[in-house]
SEDREN-480161 format. One record per residue: residue in one letter; x, y, z of N, C-alpha, C in turn. Coordinates in steps of 0.05 Angstrom, whole numbers. Atoms other than C-alpha are relative to their C-alpha. Layout:
N
SITE   rest     n.px     n.py     n.pz    ca.px    ca.py    ca.pz     c.px     c.py     c.pz
SITE      A        X        Y        Z        X        Y        Z        X        Y        Z
...
REM end
This chain:
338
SITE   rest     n.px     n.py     n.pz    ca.px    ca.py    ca.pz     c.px     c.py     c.pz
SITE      X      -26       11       -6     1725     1942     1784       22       16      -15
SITE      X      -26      -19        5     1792     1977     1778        9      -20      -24
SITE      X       -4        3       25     1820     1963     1700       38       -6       12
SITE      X      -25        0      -15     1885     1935     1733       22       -6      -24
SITE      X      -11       15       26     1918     1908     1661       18       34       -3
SITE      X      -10      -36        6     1936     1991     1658       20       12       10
SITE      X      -10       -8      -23     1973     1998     1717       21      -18       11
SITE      X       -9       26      -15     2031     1979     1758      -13       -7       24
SITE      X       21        2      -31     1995     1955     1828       26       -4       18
SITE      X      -20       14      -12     2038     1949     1886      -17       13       30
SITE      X       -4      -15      -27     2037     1967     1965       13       14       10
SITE      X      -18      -15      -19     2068     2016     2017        9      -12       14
SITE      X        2       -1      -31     2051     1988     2076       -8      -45        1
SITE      X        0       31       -2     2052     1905     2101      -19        1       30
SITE      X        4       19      -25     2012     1863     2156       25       -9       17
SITE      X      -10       20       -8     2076     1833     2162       16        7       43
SITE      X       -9       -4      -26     2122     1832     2231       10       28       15
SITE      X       -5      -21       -6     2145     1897     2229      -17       26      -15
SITE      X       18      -26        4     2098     1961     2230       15       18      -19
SITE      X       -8      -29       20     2114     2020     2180        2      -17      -28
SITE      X        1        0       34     2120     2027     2103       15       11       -6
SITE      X      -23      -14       17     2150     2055     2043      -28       29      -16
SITE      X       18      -21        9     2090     2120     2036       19       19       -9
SITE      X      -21      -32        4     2151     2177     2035        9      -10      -20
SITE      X      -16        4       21     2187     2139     1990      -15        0      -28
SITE      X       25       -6       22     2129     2139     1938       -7       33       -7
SITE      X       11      -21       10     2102     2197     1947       13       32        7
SITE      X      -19      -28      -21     2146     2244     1996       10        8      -23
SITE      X      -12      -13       21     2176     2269     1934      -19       20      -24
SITE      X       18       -8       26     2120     2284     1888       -2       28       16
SITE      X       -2      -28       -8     2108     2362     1883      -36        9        7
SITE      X       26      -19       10     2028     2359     1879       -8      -28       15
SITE      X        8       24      -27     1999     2314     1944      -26       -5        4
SITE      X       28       -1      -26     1922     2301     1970       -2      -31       17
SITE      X        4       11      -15     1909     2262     2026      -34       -9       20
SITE      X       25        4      -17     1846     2223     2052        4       -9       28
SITE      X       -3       20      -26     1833     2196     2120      -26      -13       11
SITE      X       26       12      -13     1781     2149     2154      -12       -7       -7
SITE      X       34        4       17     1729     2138     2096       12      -34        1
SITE      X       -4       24        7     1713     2065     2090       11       -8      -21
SITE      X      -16       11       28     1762     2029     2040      -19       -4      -23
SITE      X       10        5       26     1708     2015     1986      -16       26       -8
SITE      X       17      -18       13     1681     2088     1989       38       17      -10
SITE      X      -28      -18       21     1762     2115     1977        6      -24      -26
SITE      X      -15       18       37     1770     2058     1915      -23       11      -15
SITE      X       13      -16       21     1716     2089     1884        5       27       -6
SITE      X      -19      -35       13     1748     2158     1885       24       -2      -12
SITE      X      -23       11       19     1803     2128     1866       -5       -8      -28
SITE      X        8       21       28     1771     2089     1806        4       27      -24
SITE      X       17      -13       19     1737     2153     1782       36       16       -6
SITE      X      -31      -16        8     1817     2192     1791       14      -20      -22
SITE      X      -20       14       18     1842     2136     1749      -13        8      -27
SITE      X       21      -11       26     1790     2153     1694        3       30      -11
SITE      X       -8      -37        8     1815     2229     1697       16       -9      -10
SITE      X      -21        5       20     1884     2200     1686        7      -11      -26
SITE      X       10       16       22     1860     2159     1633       -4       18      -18
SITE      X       21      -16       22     1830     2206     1595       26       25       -3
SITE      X      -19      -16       10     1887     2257     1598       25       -9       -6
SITE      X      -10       11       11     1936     2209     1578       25       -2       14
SITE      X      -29        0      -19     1987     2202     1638       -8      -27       12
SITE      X       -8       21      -27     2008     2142     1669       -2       -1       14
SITE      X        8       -2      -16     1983     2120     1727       17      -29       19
SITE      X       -2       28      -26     1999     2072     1791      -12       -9       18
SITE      X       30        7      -29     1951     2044     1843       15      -11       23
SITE      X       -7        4      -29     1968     2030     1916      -23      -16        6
SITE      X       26       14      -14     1929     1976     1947       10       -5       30
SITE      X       -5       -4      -28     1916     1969     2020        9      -39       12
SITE      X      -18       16       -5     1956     1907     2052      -29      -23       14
SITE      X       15       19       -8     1896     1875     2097      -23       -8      -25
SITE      X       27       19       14     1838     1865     2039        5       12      -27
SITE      X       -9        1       21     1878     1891     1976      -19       22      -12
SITE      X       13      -26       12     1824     1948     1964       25       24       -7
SITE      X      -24      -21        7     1860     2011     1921       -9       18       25
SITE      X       -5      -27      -15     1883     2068     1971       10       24      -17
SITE      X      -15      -21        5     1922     2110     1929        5       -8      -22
SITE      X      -17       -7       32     1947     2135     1855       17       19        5
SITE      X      -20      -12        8     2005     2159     1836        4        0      -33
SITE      X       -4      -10       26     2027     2198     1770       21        8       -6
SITE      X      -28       -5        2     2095     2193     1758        8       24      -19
SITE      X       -7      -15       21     2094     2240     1701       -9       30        8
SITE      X        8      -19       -5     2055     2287     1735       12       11       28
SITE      X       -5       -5      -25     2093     2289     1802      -13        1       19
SITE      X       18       -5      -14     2030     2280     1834      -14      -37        6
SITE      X       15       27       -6     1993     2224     1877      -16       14       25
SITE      X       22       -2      -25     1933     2213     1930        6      -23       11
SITE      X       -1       19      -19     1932     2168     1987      -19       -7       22
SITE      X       16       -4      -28     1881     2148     2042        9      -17       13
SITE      X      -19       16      -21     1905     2135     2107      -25       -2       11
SITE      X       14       15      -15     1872     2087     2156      -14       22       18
SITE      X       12      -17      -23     1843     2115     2217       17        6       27
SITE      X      -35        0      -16     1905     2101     2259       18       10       -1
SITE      X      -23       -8       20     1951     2132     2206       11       19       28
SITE      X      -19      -19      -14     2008     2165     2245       12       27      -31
SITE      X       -3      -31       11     2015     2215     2187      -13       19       -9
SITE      X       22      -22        4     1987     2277     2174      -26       -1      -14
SITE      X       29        5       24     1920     2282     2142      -11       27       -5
SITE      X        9      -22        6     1894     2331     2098      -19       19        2
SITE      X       32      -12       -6     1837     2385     2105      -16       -7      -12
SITE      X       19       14       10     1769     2367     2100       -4      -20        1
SITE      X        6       30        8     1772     2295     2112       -8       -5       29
SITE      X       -3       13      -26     1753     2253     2164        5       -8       18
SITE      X      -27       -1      -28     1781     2247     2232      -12      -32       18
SITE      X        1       33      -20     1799     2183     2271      -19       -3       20
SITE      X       18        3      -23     1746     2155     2310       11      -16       21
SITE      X       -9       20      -25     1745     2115     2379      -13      -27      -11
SITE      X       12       20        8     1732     2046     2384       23      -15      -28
SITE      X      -21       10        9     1796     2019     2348       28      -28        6
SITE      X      -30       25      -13     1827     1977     2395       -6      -31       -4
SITE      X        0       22        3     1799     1914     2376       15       -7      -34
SITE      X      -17       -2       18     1826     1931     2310       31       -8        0
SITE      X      -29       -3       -6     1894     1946     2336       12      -36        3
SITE      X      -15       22      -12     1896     1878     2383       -2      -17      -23
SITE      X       -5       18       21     1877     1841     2314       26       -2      -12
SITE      X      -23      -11       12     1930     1873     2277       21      -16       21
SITE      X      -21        8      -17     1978     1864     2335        8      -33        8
SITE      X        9       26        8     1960     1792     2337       18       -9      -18
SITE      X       -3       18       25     1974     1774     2270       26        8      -11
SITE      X      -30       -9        3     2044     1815     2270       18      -27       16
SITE      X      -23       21      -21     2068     1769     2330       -2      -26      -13
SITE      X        4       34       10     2047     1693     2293       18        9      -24
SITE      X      -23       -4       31     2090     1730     2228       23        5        8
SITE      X      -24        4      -17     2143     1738     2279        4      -20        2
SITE      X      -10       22       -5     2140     1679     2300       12      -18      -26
SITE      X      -11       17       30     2141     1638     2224       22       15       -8
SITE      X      -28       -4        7     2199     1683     2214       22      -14        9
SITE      X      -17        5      -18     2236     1662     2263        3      -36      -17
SITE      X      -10       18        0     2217     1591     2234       19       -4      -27
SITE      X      -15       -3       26     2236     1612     2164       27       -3        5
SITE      X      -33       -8       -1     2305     1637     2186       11      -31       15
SITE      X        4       36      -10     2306     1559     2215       14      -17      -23
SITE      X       -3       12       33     2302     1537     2146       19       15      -21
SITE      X      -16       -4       10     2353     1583     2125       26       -7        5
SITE      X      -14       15      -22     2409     1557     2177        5      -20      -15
SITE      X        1       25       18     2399     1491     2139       17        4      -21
SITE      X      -15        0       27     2418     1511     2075       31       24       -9
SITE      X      -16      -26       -2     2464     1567     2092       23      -25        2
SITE      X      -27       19      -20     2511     1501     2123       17      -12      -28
SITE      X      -12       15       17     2515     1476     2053       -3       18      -25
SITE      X        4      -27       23     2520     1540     2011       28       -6      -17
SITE      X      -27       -6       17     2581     1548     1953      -10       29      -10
SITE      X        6      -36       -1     2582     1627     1964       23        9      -25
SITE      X      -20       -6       21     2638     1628     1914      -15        6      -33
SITE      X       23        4       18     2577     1600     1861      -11       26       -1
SITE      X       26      -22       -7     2532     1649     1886       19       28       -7
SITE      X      -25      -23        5     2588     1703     1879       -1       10      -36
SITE      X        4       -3       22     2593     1685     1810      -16        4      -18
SITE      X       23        1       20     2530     1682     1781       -9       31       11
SITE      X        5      -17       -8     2515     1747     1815       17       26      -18
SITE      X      -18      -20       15     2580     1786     1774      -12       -4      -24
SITE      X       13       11       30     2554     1744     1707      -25       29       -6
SITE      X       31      -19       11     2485     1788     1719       14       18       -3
SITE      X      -17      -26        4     2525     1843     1731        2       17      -28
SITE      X       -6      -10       22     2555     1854     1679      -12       -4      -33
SITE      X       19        1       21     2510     1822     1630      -21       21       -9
SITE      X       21      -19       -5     2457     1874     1648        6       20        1
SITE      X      -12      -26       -2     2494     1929     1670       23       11      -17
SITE      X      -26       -6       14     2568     1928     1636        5       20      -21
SITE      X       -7      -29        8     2551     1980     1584      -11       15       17
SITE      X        8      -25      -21     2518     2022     1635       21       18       17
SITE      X      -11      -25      -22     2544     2091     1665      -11       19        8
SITE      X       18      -24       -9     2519     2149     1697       15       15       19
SITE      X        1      -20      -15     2532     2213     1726       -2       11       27
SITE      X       10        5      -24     2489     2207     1787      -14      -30        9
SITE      X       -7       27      -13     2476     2149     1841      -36        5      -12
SITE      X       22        2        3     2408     2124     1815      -18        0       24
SITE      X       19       -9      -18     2336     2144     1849      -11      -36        9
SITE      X       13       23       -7     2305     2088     1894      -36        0        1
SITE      X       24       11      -11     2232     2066     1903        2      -23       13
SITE      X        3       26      -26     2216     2021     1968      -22       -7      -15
SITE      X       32        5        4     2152     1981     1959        7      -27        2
SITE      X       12       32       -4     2112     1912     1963      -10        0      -19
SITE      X       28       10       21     2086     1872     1903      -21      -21       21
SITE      X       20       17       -9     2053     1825     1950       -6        7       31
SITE      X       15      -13      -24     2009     1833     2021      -11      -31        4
SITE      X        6       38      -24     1996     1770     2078      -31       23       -2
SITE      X       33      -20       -1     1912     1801     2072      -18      -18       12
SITE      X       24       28      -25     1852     1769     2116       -9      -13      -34
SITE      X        4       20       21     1846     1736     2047       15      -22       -2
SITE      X      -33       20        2     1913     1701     2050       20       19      -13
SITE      X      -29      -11       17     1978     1714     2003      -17       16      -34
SITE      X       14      -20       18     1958     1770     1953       24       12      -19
SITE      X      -28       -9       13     2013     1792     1901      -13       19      -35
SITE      X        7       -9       26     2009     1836     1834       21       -2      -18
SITE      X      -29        5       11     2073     1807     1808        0       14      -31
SITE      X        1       -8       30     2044     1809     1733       -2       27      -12
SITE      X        4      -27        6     2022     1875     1732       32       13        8
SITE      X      -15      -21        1     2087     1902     1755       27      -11      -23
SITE      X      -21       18       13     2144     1855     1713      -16       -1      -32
SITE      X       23        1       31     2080     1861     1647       27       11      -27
SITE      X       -7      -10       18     2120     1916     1613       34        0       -4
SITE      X      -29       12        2     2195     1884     1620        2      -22      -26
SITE      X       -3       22       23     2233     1849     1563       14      -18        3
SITE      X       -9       30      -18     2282     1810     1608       -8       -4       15
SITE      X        7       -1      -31     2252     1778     1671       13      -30       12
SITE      X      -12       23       -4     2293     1728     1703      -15       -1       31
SITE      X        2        3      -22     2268     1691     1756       14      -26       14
SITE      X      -25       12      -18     2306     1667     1817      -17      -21       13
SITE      X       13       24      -16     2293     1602     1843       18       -8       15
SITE      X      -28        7      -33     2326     1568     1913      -25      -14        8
SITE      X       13        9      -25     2311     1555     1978        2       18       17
SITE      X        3      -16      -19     2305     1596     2040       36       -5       10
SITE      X      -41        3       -3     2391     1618     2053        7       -4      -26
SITE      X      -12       17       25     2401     1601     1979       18       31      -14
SITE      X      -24      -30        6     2436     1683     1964      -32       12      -17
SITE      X       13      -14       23     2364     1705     1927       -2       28        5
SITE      X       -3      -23      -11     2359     1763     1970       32       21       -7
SITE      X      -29      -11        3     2430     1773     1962       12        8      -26
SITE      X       -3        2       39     2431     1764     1883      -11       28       -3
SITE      X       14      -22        8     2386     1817     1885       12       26        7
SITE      X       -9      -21      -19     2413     1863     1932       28       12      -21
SITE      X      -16       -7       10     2471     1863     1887        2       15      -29
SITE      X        6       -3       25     2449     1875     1822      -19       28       16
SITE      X       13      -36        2     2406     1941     1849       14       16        6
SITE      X      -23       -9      -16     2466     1961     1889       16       11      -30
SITE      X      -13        1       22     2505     1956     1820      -14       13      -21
SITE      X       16      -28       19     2448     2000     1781       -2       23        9
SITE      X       -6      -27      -13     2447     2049     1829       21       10       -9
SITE      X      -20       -9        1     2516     2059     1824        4       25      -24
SITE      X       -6        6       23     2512     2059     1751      -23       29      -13
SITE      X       18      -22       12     2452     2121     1752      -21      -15       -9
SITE      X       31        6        7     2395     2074     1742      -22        5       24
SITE      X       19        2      -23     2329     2084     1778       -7      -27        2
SITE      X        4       21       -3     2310     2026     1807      -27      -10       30
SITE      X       16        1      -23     2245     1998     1841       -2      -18       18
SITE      X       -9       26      -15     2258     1951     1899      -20       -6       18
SITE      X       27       11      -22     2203     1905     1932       17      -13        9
SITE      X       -8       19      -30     2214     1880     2005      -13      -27        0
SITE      X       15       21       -9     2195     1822     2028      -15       -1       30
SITE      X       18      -15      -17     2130     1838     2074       15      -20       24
SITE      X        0       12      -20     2155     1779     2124       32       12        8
SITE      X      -25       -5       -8     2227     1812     2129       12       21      -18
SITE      X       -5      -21        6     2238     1877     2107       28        8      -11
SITE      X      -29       -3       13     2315     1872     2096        4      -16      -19
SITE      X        2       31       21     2297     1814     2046       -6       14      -13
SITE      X       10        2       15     2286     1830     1983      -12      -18      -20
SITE      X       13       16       13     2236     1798     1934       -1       11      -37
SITE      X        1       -5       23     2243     1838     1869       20       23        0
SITE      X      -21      -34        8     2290     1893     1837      -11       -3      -42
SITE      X        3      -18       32     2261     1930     1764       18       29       -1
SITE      X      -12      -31        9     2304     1973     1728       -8        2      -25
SITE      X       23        3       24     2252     1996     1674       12       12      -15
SITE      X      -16      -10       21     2299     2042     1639       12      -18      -15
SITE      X      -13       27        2     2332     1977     1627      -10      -23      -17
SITE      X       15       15        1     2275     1934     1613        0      -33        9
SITE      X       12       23      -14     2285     1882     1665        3       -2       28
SITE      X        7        4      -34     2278     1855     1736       12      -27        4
SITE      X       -5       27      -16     2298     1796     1779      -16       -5       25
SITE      X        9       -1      -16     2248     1766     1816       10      -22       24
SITE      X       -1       26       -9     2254     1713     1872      -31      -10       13
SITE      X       28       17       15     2203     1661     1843       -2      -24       11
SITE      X       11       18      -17     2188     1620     1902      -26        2       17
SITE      X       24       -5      -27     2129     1607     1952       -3       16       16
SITE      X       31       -3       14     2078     1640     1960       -1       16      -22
SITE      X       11      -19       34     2096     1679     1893       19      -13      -16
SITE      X      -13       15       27     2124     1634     1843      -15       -5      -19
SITE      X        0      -16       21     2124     1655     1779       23      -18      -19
SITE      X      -18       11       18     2153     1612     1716       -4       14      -31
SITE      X        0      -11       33     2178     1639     1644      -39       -4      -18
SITE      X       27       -1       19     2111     1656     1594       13       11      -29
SITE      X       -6      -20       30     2146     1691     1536       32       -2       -7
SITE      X      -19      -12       12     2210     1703     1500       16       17       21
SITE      X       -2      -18      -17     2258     1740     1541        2      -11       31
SITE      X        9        2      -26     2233     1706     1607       29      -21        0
SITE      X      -11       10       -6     2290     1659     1639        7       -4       31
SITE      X        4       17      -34     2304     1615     1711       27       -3        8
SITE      X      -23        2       -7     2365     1622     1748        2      -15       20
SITE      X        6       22      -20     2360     1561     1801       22       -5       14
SITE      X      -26        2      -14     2407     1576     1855        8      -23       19
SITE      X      -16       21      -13     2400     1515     1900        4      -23      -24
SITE      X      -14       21       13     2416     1472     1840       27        4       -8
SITE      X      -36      -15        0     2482     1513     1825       20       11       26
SITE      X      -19      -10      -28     2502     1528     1898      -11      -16       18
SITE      X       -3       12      -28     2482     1485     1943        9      -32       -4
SITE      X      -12       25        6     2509     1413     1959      -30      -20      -10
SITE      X       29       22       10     2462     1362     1914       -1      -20       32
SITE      X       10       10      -17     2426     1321     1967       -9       10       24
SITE      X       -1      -16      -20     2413     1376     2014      -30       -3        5
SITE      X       44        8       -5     2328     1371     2011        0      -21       20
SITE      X       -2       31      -11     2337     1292     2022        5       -2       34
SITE      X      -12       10      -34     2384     1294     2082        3        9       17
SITE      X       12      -12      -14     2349     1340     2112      -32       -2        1
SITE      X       30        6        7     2277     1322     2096      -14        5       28
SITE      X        2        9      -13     2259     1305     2161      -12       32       23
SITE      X       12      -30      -13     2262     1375     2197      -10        9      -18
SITE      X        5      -14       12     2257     1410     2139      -34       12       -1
SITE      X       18        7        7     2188     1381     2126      -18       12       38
SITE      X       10       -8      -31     2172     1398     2209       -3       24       -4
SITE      X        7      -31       -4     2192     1471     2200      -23       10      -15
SITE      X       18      -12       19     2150     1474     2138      -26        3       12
SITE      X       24        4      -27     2088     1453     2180       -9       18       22
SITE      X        4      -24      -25     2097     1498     2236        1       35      -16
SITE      X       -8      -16       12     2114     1553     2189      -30       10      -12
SITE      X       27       -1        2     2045     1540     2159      -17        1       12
SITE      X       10       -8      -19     2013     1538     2216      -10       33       20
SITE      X       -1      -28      -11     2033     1607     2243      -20       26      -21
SITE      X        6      -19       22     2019     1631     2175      -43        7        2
SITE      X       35        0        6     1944     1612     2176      -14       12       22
SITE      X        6       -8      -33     1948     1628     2254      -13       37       -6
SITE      X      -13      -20       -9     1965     1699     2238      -27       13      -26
SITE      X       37       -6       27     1903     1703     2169      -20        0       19
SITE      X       32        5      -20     1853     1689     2222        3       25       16
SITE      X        8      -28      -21     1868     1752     2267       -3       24      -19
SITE      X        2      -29       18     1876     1796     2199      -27       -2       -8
SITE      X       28       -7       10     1807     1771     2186      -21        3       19
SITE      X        8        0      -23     1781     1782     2258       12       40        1
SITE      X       -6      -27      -11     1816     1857     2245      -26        8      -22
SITE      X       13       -9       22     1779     1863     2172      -29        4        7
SITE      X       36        7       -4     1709     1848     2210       -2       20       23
SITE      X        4      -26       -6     1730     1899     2268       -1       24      -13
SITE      X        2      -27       16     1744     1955     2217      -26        8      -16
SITE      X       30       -4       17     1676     1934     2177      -17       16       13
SITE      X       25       -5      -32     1641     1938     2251        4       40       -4
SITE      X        3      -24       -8     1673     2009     2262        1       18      -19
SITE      X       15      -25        6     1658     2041     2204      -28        0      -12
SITE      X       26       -4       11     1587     2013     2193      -16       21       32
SITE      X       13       -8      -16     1577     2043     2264        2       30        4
SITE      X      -10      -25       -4     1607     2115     2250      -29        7      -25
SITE      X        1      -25       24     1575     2170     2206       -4       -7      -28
SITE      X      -11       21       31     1571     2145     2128        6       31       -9
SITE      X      -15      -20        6     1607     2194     2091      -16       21      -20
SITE      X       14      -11       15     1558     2245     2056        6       -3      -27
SITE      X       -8        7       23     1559     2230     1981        1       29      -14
SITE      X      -19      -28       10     1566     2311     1969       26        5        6
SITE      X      -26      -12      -11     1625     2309     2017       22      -15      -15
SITE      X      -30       20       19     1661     2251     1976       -3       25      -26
SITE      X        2      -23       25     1644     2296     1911       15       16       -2
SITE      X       -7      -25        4     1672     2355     1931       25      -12        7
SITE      X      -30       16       -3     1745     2319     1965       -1       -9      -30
SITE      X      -13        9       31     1746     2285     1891        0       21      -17
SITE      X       -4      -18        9     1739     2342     1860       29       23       11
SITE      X      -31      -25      -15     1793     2388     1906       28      -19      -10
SITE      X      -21       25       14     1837     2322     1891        2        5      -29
SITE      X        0       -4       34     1825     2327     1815       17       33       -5
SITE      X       -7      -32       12     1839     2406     1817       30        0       11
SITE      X      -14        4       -7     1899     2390     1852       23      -18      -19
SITE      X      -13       20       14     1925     2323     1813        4       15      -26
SITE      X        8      -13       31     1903     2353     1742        3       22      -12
SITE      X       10      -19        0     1890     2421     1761       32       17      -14
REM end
């Protein structure tokens, strides 16, 4: 097992409604690249394991990439070293390196899973944004306004800089034929403020956020920003580690309450929305929630109907010679290290 306490963990790439990731934004920059393709997910986390054990041992920081349907590692990155690896699926629309594996046939039951379980996360969006409608009717945006400058400037106000700070895209959490999968702790571990945002669905958390990374950028901080896999223009987290803190939003399915010193809860539908708004609305509320759940579990069942095609097609391919992994981990190492 991967020594995860070491590492930040996060994702590229989502199950959720909309196809593509944040891979360029990770790695498209680094100066020193390798690329797998095709090997079964538990024979690339063991090349991975053993690359984490190089980095280990030569004393660089490391990051792990896990894969979105069953949370196995795909990929390290070495921020210090300008260098990362990645293995792409068998589908991958981007390039793939020499020497590796090439896409087989026999994918499409894969695909229709996948495709499946995008449209039921469509759909619970749609009911989500339902449930935001609701609370949007009885918002005090003026509140939300305010508490939003407060961070501001609390956080940022001595801050200046030169240039507009560097972004990182990414996911702490993945919808996986397991269910809801998240590595919140591992990425928020080595922060000394971590405020988390609490609401409702419409309550500004996305928007809290949006503002406060908007306002480090400005300001020359880097800053790493997780999406939210069911809606991609949502945000669910912003770290600015130069800084030493983050704002998460610390609701369902990743809620997350104070453990330490430092930790603190900013509870926006108790400060912005009109009291009695749950109550006198209960009624739908409690409907959408239902259907919402429904889709959700709808949409786990085809990711785990893809997880059992992908098993199928690569116990039926080729197994990957255990010289040929050897030598790729090694060209990787002389590459990463070299």
């Amino acid at each position: 097992m991967l020594q995860r306490q070491e590492a930040i963990h996060f994702f590229v790439d989502s199950t959720g409604p909309q196809a593509g990731g944040f891979y360029l934004s990770n790695f498209g920059g680094l100066q020193k690249r390798v690329a797998f393709s095709g090997w079964p997910h538990e024979v690339q986390e063991g090349v991975f394991e053993n690359l984490r054990k190089m980095a280990q041992q030569e004393g660089l920081a490391y990051e792990l990439v896990h894969h979105p349907l069953n949370d196995h590692v795909q990929g390290i990155r070495l921020p210090e070293a300008s260098a990362g690896a990645f293995g792409f699926d068998m589908d991958a629309d981007l390039v793939r390196g020499p020497g590796v594996l090439q896409p087989a046939d026999g994918l499409t039951a894969y695909r229709e899973a996948v495709s499946q379980a995008r449209a039921a996360f469509s759909q619970a969006r749609a009911i989500h944004n339902s449930q935001e409608r609701i609370y949007l009717e009885h918002m005090d945006f003026e509140a939300a306004d305010a508490i939003a400058d407060g961070l501001v400037k609390r956080l940022l106000g001595h801050k200046s800089g030169t240039r507009p700070g560097r972004e990182l895209h990414r996911f702490f959490g993945a919808a996986t034929a397991q269910g809801n999968q998240d590595h919140i702790p591992q990425v928020i571990a080595g922060l000394d403020c971590r405020i988390f945002i609490k609401g409702r669905p419409g309550t500004g958390k996305s928007t809290l956020l949006k503002k406060v990374c908007a306002a480090a950028l400005r300001r020359g901080c880097d800053v790493e920003i997780y999406h939210c896999a069911l809606d991609l223009a949502s945000l669910d987290l912003v770290a600015v580690r130069q800084l030493g803190f983050c704002l998460l939003d610390s609701t369902p399915p990743h809620e997350y309450f104070p453990t330490r010193e430092g930790d603190e809860i900013i509870d926006l539908y108790a400060r912005c929305v009109v009291p009695g708004t749950d109550e006198a609305h209960a009624g739908e509320l409690n409907k959408l929630e239902g259907e919402y759940k429904q889709l959700v579990q709808k949409a786990t069942s085809h990711l785990q109907e893809a997880q059992e095609a992908l098993t199928k097609l690569h116990a039926a391919q080729p197994q990957p010679d255990p010289a040929a992994i050897e030598a790729e981990q090694e060209r990787a190492a002389q590459v990463l290290f070299g």
